[in-house]
Jmol script that loads the backbone (N, CA, C; Angstrom):
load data "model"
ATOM      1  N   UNK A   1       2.377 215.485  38.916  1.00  0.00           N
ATOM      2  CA  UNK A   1       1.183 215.036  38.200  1.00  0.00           C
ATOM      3  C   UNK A   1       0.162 214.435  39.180  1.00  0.00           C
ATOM      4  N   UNK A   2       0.679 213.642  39.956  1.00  0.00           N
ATOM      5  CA  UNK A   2      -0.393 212.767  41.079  1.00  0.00           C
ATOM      6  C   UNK A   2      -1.216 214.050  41.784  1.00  0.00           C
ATOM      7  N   UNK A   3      -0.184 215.139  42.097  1.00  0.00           N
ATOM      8  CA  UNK A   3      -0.448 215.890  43.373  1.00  0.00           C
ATOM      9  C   UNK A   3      -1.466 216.637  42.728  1.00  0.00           C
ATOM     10  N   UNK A   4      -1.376 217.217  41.688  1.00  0.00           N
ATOM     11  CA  UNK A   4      -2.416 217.737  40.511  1.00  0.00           C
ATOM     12  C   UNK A   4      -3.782 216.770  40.283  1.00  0.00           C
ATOM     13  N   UNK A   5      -3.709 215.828  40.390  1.00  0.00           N
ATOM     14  CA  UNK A   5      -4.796 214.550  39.779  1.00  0.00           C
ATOM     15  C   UNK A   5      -5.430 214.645  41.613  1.00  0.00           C
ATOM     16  N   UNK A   6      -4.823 214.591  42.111  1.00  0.00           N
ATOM     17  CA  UNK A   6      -5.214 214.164  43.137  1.00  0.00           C
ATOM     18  C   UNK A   6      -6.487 216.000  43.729  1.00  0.00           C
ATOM     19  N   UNK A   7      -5.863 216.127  43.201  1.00  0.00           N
ATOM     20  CA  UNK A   7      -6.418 217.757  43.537  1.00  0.00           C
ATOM     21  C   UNK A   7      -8.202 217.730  43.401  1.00  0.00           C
ATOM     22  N   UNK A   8      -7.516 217.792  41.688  1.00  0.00           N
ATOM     23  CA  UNK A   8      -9.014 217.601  41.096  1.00  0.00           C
ATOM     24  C   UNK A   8     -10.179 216.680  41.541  1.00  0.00           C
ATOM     25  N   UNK A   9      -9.492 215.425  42.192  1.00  0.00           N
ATOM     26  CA  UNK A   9     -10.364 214.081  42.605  1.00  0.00           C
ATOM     27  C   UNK A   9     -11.172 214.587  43.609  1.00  0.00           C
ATOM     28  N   UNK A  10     -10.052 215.314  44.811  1.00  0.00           N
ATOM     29  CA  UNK A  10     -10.991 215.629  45.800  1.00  0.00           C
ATOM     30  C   UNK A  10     -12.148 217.087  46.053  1.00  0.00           C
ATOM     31  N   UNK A  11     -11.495 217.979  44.843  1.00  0.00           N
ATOM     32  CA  UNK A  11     -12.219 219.022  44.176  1.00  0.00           C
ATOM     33  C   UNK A  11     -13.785 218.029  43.817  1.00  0.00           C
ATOM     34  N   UNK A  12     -13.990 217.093  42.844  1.00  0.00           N
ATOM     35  CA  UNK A  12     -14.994 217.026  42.440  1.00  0.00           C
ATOM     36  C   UNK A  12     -15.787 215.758  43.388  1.00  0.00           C
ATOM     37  N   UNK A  13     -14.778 215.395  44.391  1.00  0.00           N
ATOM     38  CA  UNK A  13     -15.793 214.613  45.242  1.00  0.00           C
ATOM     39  C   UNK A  13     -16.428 215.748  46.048  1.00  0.00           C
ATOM     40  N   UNK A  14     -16.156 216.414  46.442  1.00  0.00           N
ATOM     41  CA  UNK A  14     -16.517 217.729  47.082  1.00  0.00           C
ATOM     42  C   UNK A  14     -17.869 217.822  46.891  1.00  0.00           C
ATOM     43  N   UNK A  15     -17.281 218.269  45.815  1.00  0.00           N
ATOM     44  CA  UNK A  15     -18.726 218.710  44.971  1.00  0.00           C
ATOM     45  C   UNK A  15     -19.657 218.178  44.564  1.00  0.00           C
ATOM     46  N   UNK A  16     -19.979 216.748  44.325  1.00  0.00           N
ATOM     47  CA  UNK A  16     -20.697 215.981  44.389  1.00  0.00           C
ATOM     48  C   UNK A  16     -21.584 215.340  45.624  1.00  0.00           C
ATOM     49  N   UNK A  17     -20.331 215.591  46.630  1.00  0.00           N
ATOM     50  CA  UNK A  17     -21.022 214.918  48.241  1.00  0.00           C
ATOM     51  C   UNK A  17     -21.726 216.388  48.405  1.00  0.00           C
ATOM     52  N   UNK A  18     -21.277 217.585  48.198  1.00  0.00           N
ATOM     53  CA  UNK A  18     -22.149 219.064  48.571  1.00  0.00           C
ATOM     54  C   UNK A  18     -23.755 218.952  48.073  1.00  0.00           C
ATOM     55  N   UNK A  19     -23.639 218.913  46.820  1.00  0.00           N
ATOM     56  CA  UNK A  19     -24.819 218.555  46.043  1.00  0.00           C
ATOM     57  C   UNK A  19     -25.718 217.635  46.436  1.00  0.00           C
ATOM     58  N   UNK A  20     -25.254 216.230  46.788  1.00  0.00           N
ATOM     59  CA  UNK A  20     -26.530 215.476  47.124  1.00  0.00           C
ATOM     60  C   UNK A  20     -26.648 215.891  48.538  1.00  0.00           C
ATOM     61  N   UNK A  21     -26.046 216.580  49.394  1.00  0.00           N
ATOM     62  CA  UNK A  21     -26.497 217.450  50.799  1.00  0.00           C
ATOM     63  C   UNK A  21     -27.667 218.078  50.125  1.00  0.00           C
ATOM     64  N   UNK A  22     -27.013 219.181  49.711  1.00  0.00           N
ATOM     65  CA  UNK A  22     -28.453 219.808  49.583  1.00  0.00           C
ATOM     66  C   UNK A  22     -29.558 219.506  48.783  1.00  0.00           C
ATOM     67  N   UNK A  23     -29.535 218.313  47.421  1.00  0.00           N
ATOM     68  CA  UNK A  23     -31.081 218.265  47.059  1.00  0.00           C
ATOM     69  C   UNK A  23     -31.266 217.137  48.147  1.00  0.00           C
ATOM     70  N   UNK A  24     -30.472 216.343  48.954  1.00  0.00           N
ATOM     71  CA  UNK A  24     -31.475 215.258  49.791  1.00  0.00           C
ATOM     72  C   UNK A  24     -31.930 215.915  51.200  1.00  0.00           C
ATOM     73  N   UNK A  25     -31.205 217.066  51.558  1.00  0.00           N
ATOM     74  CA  UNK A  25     -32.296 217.565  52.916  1.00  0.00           C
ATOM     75  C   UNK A  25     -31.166 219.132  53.220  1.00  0.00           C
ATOM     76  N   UNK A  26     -32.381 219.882  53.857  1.00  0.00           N
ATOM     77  CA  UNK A  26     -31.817 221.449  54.342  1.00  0.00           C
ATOM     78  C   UNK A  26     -30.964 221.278  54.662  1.00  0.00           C
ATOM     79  N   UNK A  27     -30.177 222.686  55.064  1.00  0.00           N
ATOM     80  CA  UNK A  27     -29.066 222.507  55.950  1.00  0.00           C
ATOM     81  C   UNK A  27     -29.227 222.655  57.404  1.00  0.00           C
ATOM     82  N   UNK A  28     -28.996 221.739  58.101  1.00  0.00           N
ATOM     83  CA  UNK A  28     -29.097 221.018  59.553  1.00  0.00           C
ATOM     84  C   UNK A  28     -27.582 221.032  60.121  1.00  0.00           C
ATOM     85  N   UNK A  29     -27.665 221.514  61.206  1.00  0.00           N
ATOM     86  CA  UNK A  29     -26.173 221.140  61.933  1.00  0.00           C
ATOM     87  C   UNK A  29     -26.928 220.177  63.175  1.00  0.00           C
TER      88      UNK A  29
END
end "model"
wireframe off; spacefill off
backbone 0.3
color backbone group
């Protein structure tokens, strides 16, 4: 169950830290 929960957590931090990348500035390396 954790390993599952834990999945998803870092699935949707992901995706949230991706998102404010791109509306707060281009992509820059």
């Amino acid at each position: 169950m954790s390993g599952t929960f834990t999945q998803i957590y870092i699935q949707y931090v992901f995706a949230v830290k991706g998102r404010k990348n791109l509306l707060q500035k281009p992509w820059r390396d």
